[in-house]
N, C-alpha and C positions, 0 to 999 in steps of 0.2 A: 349631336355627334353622329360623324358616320360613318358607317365600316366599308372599305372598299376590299373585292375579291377578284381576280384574274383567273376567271374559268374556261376551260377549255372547249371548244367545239368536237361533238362526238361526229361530226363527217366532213368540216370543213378543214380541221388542222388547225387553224386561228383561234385564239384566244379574245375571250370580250371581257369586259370588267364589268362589275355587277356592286354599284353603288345601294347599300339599304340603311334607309333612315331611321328616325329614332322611333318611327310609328313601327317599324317592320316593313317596310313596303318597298322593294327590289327596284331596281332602274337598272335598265342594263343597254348596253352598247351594240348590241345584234341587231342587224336588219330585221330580224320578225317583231323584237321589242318596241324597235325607233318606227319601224313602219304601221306596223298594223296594231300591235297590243297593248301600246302608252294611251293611244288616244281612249281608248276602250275601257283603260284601266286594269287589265288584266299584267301577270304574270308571265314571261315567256319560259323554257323548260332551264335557262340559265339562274334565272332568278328563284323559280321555283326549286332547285337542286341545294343554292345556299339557303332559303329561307330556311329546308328539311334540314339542312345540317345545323345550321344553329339553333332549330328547335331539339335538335337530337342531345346536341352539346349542353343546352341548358336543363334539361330534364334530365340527363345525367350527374351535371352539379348538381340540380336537388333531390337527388336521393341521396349524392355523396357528402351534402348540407345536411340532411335530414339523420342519416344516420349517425354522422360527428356528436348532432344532438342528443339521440337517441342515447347512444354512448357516456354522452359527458351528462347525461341523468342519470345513466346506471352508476356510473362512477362517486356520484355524490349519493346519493343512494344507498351504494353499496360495496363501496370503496373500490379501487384498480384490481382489475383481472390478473392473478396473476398465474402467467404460463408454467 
């Protein structure tokens, strides 16, 4: 599966789109990614930008994971809080 993204360019105005695989690994559409940074294997600052956001997005679900848990053992525990 892959997630495709339409990021914008911070000095051109044009938009590139930033395909990431199931490994995590950005492809993107920009002359610095298609010219110089693919062959290399490197990251260009498009791919780099969603990579940070969806690591952002997923360490946010597991805390919001984590603590449901957290939760749904006090409550078996210690029965529902109640307000």
């Amino acid at each position: 599966m892959h997630n495709t993204f339409l990021v914008p360019s911070s000095t051109s105005g044009k938009s590139y789109t930033v395909t990431v695989d199931r490994d995590g690994r950005p492809a993107c559409t920009c002359p610095d990614y298609q010219h110089r940074r693919a062959a290399r294997g490197e990251f260009c600052k498009h791919g780099r930008e969603v990579v940070a956001r969806l690591d952002a997005e997923r360490r946010a679900a597991s805390v919001v994971t984590a603590r449901q848990r957290i939760e749904a053992l006090m409550d078996t525990l210690y029965g529902p809080v109640v307000s």
